[in-house]
PyMOL Python script that loads the backbone (N, CA, C, O; Angstrom):
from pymol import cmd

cmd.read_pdbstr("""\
ATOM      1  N   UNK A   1     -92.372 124.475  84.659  1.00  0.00           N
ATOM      2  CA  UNK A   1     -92.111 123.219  85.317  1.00  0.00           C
ATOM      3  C   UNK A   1     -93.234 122.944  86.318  1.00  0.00           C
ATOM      4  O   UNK A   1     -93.441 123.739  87.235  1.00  0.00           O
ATOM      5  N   UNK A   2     -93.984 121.802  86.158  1.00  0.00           N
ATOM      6  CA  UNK A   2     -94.845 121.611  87.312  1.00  0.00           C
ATOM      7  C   UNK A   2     -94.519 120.394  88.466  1.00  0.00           C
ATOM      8  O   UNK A   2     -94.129 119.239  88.295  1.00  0.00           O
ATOM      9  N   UNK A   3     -94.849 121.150  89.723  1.00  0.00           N
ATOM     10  CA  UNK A   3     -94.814 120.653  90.734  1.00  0.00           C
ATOM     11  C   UNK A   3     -95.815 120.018  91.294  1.00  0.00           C
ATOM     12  O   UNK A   3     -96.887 120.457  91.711  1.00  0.00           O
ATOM     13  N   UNK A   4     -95.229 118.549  91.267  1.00  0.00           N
ATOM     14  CA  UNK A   4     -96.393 117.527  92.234  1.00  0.00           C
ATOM     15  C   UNK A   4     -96.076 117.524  93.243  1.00  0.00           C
ATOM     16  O   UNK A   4     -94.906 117.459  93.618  1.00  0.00           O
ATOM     17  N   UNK A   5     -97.393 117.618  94.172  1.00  0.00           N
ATOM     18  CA  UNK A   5     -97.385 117.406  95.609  1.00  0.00           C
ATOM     19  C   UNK A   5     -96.985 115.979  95.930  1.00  0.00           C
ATOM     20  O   UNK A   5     -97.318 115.025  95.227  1.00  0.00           O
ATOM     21  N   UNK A   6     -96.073 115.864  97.300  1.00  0.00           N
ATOM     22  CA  UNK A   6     -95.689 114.524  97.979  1.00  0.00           C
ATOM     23  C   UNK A   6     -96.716 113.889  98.692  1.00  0.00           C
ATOM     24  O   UNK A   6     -96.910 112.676  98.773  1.00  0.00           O
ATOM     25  N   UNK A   7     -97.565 115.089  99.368  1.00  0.00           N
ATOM     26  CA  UNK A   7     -99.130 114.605 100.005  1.00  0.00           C
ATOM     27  C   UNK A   7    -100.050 115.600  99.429  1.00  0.00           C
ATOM     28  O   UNK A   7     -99.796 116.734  99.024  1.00  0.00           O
ATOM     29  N   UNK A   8    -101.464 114.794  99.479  1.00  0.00           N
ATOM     30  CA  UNK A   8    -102.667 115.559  99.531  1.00  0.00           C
ATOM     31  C   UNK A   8    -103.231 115.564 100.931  1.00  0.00           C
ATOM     32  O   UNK A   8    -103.239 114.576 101.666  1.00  0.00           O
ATOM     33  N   UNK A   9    -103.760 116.903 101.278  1.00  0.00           N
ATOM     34  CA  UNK A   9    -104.003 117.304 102.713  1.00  0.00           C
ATOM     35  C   UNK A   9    -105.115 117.523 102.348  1.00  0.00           C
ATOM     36  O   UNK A   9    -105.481 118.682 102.153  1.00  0.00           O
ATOM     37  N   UNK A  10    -106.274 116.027 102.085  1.00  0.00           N
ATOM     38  CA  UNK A  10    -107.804 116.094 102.764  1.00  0.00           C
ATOM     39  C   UNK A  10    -108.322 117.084 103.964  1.00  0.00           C
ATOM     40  O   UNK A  10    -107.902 116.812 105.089  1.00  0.00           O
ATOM     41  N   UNK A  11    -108.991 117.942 103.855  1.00  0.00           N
ATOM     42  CA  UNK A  11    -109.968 118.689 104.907  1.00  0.00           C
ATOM     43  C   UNK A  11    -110.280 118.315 105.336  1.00  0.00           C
ATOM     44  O   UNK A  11    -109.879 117.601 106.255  1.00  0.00           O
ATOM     45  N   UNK A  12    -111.903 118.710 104.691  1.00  0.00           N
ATOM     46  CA  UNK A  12    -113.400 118.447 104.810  1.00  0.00           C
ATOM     47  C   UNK A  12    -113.656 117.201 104.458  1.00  0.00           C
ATOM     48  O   UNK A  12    -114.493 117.151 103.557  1.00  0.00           O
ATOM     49  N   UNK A  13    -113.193 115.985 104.879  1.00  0.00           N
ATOM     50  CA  UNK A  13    -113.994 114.576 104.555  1.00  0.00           C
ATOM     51  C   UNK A  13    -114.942 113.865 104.788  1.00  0.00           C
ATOM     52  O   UNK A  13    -115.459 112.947 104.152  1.00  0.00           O
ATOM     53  N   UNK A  14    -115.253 114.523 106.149  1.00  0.00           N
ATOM     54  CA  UNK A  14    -116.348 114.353 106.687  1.00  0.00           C
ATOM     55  C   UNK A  14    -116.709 113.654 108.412  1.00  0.00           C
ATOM     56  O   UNK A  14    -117.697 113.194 108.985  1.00  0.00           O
ATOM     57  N   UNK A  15    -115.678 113.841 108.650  1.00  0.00           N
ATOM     58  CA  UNK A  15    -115.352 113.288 110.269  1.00  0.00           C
ATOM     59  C   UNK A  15    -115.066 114.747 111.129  1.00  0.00           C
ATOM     60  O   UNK A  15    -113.839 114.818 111.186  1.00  0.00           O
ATOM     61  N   UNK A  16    -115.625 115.887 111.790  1.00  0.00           N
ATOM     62  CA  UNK A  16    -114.895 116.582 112.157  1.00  0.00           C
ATOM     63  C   UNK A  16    -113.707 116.301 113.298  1.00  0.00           C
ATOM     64  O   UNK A  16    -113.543 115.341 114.051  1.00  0.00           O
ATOM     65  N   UNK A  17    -112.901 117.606 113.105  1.00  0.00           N
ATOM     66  CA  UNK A  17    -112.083 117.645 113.586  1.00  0.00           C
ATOM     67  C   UNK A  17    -110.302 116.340 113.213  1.00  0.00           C
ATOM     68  O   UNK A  17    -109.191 116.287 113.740  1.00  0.00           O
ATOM     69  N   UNK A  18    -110.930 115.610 112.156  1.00  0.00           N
ATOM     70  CA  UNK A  18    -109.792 115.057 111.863  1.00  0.00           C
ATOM     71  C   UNK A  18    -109.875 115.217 110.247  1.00  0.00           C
ATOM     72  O   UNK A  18    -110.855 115.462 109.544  1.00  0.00           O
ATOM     73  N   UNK A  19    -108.233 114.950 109.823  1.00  0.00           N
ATOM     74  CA  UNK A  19    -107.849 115.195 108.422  1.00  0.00           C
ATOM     75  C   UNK A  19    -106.992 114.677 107.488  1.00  0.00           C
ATOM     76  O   UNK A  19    -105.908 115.257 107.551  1.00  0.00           O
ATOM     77  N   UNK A  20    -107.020 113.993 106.813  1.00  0.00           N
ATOM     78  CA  UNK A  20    -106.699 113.046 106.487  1.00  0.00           C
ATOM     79  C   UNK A  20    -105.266 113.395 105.503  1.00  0.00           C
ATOM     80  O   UNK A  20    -105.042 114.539 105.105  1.00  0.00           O
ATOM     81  N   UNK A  21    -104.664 112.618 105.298  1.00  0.00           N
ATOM     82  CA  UNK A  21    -102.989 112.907 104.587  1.00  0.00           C
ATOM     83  C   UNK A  21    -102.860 111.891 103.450  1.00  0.00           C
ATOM     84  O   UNK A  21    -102.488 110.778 103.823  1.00  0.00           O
ATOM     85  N   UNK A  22    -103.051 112.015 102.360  1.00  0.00           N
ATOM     86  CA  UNK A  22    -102.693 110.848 101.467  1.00  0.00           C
ATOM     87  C   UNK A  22    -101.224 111.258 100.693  1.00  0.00           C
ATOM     88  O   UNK A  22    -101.011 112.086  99.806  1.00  0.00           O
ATOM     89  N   UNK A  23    -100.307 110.327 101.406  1.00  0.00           N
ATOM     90  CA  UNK A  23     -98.710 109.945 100.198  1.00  0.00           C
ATOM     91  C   UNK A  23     -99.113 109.691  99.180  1.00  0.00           C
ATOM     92  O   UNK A  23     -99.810 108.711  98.919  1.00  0.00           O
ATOM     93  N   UNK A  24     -98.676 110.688  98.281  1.00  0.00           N
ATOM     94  CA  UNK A  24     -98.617 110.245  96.833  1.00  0.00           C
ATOM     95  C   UNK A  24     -97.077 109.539  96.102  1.00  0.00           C
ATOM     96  O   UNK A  24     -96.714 109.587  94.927  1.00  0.00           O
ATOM     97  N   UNK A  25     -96.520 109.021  97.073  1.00  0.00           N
ATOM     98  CA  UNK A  25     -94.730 108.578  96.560  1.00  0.00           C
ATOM     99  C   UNK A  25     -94.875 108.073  97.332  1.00  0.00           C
ATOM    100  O   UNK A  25     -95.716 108.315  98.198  1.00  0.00           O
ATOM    101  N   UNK A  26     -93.890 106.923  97.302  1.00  0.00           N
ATOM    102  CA  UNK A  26     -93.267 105.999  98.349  1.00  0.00           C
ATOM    103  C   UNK A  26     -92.242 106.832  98.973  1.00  0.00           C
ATOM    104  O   UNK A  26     -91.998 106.352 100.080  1.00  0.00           O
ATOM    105  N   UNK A  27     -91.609 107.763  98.769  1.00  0.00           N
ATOM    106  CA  UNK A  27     -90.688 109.136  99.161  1.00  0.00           C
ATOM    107  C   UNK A  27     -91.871 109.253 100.648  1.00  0.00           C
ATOM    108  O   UNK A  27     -91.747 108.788 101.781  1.00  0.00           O
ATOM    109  N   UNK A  28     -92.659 109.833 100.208  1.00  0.00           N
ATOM    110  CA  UNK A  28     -93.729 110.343 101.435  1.00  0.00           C
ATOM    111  C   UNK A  28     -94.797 109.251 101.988  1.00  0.00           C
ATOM    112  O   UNK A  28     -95.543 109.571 102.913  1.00  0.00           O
ATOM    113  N   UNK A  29     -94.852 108.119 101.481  1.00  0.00           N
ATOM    114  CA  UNK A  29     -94.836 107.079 102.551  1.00  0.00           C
ATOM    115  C   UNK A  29     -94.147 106.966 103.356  1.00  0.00           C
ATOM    116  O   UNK A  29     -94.597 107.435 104.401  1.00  0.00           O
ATOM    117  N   UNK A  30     -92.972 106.454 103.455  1.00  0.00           N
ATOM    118  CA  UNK A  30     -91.896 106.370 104.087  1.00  0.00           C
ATOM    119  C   UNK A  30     -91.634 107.751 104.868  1.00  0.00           C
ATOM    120  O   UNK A  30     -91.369 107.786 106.070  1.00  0.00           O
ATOM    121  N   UNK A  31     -91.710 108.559 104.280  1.00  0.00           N
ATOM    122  CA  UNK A  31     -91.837 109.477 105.480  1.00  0.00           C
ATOM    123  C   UNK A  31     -92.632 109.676 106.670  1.00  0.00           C
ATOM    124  O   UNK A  31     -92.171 110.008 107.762  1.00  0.00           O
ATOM    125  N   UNK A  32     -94.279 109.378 106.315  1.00  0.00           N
ATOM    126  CA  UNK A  32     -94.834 108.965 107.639  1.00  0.00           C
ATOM    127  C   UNK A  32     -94.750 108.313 108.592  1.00  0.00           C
ATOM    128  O   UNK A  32     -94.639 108.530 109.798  1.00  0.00           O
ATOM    129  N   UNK A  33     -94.824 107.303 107.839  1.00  0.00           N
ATOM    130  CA  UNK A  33     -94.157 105.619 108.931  1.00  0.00           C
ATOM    131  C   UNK A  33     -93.267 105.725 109.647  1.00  0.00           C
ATOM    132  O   UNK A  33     -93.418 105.793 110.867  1.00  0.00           O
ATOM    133  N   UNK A  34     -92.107 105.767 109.049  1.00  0.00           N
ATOM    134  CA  UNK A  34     -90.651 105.841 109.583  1.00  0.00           C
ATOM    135  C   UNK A  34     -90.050 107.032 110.278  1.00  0.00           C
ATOM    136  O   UNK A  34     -89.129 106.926 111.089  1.00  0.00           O
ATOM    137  N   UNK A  35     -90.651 108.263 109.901  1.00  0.00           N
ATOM    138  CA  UNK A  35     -90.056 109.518 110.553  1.00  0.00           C
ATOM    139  C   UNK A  35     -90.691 110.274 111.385  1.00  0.00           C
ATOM    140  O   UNK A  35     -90.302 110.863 112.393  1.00  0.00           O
ATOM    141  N   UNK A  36     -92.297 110.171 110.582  1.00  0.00           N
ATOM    142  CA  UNK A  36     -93.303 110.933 111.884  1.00  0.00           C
ATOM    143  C   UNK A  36     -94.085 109.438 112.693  1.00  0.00           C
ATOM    144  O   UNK A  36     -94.997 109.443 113.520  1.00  0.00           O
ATOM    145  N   UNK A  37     -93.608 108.668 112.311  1.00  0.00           N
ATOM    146  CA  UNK A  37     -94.381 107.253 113.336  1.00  0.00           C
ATOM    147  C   UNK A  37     -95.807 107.757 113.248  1.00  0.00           C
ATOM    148  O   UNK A  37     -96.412 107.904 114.310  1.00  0.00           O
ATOM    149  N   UNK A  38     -96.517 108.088 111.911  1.00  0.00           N
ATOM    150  CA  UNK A  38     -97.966 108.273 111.619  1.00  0.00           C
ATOM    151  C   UNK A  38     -98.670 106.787 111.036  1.00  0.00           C
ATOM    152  O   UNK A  38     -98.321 106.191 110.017  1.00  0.00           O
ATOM    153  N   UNK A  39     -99.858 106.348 112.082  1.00  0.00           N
ATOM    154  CA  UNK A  39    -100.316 105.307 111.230  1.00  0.00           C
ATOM    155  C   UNK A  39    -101.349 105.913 110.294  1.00  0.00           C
ATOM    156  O   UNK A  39    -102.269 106.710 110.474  1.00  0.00           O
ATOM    157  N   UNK A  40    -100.569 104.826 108.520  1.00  0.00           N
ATOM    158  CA  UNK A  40    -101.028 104.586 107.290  1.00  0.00           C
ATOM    159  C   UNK A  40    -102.323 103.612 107.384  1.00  0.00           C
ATOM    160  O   UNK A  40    -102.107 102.428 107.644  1.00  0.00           O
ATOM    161  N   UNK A  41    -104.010 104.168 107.133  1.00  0.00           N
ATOM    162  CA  UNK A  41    -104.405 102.854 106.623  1.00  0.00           C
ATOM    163  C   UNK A  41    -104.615 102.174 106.002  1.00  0.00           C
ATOM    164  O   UNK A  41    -103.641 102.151 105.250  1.00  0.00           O
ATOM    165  N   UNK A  42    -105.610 101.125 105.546  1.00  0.00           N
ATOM    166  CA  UNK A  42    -105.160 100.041 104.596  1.00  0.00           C
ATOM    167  C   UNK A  42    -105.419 100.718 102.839  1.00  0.00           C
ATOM    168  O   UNK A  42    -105.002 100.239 101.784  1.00  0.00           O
ATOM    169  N   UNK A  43    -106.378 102.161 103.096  1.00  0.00           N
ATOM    170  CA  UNK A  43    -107.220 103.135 102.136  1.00  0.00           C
ATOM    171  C   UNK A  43    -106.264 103.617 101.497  1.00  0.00           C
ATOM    172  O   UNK A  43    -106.334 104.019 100.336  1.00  0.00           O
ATOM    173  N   UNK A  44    -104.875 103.624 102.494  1.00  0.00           N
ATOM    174  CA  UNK A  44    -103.351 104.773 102.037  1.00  0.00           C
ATOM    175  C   UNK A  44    -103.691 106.076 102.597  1.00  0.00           C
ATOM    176  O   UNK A  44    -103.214 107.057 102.027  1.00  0.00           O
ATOM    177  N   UNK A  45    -104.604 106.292 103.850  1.00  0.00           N
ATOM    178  CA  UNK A  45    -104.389 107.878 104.291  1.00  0.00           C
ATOM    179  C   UNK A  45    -104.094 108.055 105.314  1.00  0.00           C
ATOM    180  O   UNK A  45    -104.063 107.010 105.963  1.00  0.00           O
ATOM    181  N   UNK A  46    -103.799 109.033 105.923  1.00  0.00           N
ATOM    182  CA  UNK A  46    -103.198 108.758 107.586  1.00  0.00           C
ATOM    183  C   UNK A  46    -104.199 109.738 108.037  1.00  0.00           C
ATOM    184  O   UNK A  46    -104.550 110.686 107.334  1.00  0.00           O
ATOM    185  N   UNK A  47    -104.646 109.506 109.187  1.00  0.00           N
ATOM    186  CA  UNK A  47    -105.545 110.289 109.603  1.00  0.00           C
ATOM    187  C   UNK A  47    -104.876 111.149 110.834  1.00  0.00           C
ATOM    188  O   UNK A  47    -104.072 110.580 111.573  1.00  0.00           O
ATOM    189  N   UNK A  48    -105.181 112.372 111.019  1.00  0.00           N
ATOM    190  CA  UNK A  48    -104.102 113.358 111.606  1.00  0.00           C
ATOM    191  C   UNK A  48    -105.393 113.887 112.454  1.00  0.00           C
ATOM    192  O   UNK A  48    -106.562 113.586 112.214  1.00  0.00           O
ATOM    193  N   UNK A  49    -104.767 115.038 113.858  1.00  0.00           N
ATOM    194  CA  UNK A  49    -105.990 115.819 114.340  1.00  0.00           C
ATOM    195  C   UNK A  49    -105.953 117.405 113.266  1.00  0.00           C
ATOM    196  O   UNK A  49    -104.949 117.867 112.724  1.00  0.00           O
ATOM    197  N   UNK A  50    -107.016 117.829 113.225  1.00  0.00           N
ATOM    198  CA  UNK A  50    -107.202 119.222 112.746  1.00  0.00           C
ATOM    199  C   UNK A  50    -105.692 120.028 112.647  1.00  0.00           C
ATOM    200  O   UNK A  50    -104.822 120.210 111.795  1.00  0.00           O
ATOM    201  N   UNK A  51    -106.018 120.485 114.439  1.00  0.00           N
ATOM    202  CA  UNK A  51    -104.913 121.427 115.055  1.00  0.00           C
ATOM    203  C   UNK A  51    -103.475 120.832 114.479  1.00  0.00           C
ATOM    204  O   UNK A  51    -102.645 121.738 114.411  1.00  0.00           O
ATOM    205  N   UNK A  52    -103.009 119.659 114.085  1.00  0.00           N
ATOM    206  CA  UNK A  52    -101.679 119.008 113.654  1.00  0.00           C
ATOM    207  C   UNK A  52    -101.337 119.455 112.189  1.00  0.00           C
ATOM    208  O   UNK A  52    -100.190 119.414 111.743  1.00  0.00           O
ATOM    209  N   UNK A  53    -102.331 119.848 111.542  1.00  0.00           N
ATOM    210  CA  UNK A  53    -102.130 119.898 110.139  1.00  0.00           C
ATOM    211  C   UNK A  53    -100.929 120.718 110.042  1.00  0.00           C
ATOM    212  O   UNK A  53     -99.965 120.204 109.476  1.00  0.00           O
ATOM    213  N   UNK A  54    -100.790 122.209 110.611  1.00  0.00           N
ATOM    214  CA  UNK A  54     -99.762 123.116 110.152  1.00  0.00           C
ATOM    215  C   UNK A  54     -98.639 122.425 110.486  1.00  0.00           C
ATOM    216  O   UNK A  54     -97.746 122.424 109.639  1.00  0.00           O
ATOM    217  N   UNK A  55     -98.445 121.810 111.548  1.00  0.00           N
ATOM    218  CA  UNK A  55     -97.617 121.178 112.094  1.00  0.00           C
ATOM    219  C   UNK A  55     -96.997 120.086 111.550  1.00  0.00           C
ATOM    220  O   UNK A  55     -95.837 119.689 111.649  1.00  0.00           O
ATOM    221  N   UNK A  56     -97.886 119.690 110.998  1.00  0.00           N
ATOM    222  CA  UNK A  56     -97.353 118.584 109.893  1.00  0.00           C
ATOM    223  C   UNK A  56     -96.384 118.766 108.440  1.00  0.00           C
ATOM    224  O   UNK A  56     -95.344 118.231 108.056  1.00  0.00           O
ATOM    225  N   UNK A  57     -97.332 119.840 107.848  1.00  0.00           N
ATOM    226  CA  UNK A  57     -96.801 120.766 107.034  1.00  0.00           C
ATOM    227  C   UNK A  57     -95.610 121.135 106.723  1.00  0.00           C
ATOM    228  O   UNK A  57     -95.018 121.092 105.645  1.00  0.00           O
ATOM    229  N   UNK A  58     -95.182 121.636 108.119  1.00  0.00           N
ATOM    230  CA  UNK A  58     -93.610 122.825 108.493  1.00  0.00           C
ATOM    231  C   UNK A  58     -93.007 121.471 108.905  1.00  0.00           C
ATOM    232  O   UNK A  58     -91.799 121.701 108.954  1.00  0.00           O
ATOM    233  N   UNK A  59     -93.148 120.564 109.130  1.00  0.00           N
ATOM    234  CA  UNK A  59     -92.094 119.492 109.586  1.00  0.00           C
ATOM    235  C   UNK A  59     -91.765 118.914 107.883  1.00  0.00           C
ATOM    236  O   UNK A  59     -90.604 119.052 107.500  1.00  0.00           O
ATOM    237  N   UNK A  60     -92.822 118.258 106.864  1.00  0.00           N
ATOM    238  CA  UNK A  60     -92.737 117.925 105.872  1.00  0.00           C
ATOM    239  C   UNK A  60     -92.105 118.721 104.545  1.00  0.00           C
ATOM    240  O   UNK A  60     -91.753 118.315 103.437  1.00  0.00           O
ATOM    241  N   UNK A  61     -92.128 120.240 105.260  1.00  0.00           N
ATOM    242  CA  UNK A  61     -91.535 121.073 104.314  1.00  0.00           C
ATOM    243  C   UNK A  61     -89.815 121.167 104.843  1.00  0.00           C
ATOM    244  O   UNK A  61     -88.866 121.678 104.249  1.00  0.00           O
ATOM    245  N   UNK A  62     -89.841 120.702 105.729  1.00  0.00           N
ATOM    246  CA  UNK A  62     -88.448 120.985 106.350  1.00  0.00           C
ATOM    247  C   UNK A  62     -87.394 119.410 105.797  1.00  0.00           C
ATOM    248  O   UNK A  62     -86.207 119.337 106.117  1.00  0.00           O
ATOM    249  N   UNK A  63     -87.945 118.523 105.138  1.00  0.00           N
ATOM    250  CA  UNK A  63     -87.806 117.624 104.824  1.00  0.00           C
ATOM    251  C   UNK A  63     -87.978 117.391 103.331  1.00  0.00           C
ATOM    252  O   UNK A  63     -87.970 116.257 102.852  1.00  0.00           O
ATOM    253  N   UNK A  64     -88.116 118.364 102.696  1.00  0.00           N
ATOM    254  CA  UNK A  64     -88.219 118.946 100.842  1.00  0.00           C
ATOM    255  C   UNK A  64     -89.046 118.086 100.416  1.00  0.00           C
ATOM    256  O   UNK A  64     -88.859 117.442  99.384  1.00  0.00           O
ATOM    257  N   UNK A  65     -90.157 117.963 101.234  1.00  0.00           N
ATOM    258  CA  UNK A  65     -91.749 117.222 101.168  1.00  0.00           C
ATOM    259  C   UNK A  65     -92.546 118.370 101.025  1.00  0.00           C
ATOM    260  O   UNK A  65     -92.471 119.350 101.767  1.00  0.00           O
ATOM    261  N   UNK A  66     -93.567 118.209  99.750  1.00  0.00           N
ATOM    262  CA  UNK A  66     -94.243 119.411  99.450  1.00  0.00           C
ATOM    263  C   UNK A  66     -95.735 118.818  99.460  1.00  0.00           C
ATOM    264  O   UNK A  66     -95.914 117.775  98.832  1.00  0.00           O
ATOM    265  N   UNK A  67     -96.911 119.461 100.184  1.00  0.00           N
ATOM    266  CA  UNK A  67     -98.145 119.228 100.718  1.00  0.00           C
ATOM    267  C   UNK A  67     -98.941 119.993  99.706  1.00  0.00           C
ATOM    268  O   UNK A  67     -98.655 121.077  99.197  1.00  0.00           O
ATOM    269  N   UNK A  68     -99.755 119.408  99.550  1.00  0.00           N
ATOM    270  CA  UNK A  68    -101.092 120.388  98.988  1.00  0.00           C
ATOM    271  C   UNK A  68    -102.967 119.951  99.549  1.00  0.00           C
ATOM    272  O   UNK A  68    -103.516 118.855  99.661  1.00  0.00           O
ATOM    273  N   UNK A  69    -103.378 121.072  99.737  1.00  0.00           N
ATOM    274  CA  UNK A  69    -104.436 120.949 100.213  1.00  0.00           C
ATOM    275  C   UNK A  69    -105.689 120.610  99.494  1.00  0.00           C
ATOM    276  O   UNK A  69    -105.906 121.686  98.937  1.00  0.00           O
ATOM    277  N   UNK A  70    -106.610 119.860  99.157  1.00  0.00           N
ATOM    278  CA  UNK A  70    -107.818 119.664  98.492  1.00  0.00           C
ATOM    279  C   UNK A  70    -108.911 119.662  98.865  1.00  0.00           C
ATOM    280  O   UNK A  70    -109.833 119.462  98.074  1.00  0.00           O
TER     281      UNK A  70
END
""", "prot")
cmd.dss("prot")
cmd.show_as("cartoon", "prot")
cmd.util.cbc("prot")
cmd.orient("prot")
């Protein structure tokens, strides 16, 4: 059975120190917006700090939102 990720967790994009989050579902749209009050931009990625990522993670996993890193 394969498992799709709800987000892709951009790194290295090229801005340090920030990292970018792309929803792949309207499931995990709506989860940013509405639950973590993360602004979406018009590209569809949310831009997060570094240090937030794990943090983001363990909140989205606690919410049967599954992340993957690229």
């Amino acid at each position: 059975m394969a498992i799709t990720a709800d987000f892709q967790i951009v790194v290295n994009y090229g801005i340090q120190g920030i990292t970018l989050i792309e929803p792949m579902n309207e499931e995990a749209q709506n989860y940013l917006t509405d639950e973590m009050n993360i602004y979406v931009m018009d590209n569809g990625y949310a831009p997060i700090r570094e240090y937030d990522v794990l943090s983001f993670v363990d909140s989205a996993e606690k919410a049967h939102l599954y992340a993957a890193a690229i």
